[in-house]
VOGU-3710 file (C-alpha; in Angstrom, 3 decimals, decimal comma):
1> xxxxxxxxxx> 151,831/84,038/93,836  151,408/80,414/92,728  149,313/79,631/89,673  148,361/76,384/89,363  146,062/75,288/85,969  144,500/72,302/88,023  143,983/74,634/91,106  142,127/76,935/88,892  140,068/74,105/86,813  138,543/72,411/90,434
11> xxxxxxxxxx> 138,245/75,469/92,286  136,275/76,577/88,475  134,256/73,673/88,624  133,573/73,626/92,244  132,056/77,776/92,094  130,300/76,435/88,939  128,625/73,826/90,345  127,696/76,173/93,482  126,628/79,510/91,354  124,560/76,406/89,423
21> xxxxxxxxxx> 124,036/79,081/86,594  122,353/76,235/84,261  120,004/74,963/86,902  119,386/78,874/87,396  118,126/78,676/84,068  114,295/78,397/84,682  114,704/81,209/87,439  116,314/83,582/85,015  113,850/82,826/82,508  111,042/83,735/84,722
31> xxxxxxxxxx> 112,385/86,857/85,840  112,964/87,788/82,601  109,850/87,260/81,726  108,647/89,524/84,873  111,048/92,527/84,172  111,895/92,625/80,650  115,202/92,978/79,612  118,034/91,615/81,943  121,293/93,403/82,400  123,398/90,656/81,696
41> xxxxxxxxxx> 126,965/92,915/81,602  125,933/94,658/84,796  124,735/91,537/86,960  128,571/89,844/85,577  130,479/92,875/87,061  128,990/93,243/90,039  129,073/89,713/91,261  132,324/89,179/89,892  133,219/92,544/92,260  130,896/91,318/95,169
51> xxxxxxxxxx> 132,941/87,841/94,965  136,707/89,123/95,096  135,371/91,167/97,475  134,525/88,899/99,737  137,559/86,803/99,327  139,949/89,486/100,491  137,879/90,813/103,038  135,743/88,221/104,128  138,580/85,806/106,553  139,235/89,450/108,162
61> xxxxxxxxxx> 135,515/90,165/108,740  135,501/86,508/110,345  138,580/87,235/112,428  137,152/90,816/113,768  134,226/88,116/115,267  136,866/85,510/116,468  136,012/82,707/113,947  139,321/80,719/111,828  138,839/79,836/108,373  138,521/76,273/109,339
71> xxxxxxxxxx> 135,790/76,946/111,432  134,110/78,762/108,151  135,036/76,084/106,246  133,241/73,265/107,976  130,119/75,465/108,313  130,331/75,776/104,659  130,612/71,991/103,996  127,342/71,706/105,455  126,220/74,878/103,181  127,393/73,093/99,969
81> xxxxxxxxxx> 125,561/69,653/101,800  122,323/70,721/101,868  122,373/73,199/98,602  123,580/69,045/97,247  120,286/67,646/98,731  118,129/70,666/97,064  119,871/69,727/93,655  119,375/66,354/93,855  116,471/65,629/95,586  114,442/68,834/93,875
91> xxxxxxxxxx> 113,685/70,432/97,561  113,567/73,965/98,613  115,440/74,122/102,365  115,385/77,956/102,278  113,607/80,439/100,275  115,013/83,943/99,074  112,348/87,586/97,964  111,909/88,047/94,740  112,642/91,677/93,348  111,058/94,006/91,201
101> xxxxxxxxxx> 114,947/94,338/89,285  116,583/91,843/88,054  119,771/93,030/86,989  121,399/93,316/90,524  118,680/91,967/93,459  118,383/88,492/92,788  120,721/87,919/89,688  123,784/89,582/91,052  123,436/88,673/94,369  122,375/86,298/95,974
111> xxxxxxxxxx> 121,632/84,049/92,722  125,272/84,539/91,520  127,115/85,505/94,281  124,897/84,131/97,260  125,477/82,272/101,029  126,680/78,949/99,015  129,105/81,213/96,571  130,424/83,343/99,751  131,248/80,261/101,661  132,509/78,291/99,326
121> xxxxxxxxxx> 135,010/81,474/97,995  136,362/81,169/101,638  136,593/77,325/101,878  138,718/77,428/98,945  140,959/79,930/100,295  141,756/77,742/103,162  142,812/75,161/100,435  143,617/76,534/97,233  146,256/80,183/96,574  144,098/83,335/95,961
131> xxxxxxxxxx> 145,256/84,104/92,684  144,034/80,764/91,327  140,799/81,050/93,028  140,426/84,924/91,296  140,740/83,224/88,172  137,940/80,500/88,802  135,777/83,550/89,838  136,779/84,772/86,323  135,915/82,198/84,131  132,789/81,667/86,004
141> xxxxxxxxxx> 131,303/84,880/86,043  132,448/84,745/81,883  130,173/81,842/81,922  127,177/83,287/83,979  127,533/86,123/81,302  126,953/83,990/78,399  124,277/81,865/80,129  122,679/85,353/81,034  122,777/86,420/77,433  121,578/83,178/75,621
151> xxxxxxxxxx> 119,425/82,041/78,580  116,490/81,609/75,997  117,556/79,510/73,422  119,577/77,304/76,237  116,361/76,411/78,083  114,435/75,571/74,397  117,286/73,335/73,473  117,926/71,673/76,787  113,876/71,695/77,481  112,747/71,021/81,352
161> xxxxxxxxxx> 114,273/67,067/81,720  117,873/68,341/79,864  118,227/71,391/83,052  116,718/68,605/85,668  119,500/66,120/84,903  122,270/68,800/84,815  121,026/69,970/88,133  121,381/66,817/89,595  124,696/65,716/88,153  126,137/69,002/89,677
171> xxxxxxxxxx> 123,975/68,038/93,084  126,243/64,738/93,207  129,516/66,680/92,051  129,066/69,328/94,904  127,664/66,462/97,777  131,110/65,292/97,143  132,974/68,365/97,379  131,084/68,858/100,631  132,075/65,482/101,899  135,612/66,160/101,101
181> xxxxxxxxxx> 135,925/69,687/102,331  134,253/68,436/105,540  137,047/65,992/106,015  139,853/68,134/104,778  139,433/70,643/107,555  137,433/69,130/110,572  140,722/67,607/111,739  141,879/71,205/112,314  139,490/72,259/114,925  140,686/69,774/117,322
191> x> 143,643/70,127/117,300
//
């Protein structure tokens, strides 16, 4: 058991720019608008518990079908590439259902702890030690709670252009994470 502050602050910043809670903003809004209230407490926990999950269980689910983290990792790199190009060039590649709750189905999962978050959580395993990467998940999901809770009064004071430029600044932060996860572990699949 290894912590490491700068392990914890990129592998923070590289979940927060893949969760993309601010440019989730408008989403959130919407839904709340839809459903009413928003469990914000309930959504935190349970992504936060679908996310460690996954990062203790989810290299042996890969191994039971006969594929190395390496393997996941490269297939993630292209994950985190194209949710880059959706950020930055304001596309929709792939489209999830909307719910009838919020809370859980599509705040929980998959908006917080979706395909990008899953893959990324087991990239950075194959780079970074687990307990730093449990603390990233941490801070993060203290984060998505405060964004959930104050959601409002973040979009009026940002307005549309203030969560369009974040979203895009985070687009370019996690096209180069991509890139350099990419290149960090395509060597090991040939050799």
């Amino acid at each position: 058991m290894e912590i490491n502050f700068k392990e914890i602050m990129t592998a923070t910043m590289i979940l927060f720019a893949v969760i993309d809670i601010i440019g989730s903003i408008p989403i959130i809004v919407n839904l709340r608008n839809k459903v009413g209230h928003i469990e914000s407490e309930k959504a935190s926990i349970v992504a936060c518990f679908i996310m460690i999950s996954f990062l203790f269980v989810g290299e042996e689910i890969l191994n039971l079908i006969g594929i190395d983290v390496k393997s996941f990792a490269v297939a993630g790199a292209f994950v985190l590439f194209f949710l880059a190009l959706e950020m930055i060039l304001g596309i929709t590649l792939y489209k999830d259902e909307e719910s009838e709750t919020a809370s859980i189905v599509p705040i929980a999962f998959p908006l917080i702890a979706g395909a990008g978050s899953m893959t990324t959580l087991l990239s950075l395993k194959a780079e970074f030690h687990t307990i730093n990467i449990i603390f990233a998940i941490i801070l993060n999901i203290l984060i998505v709670y405060g964004v959930l809770k104050i959601s409002p009064r973040i979009e009026k004071a940002l307005g549309k252009n203030g969560i369009g430029i974040i979203r895009k600044v985070f687009g370019v932060i996690l096209l180069a994470i991509a890139v350099k996860l990419f290149a960090a572990n395509v060597k090991g699949l040939f050799i």
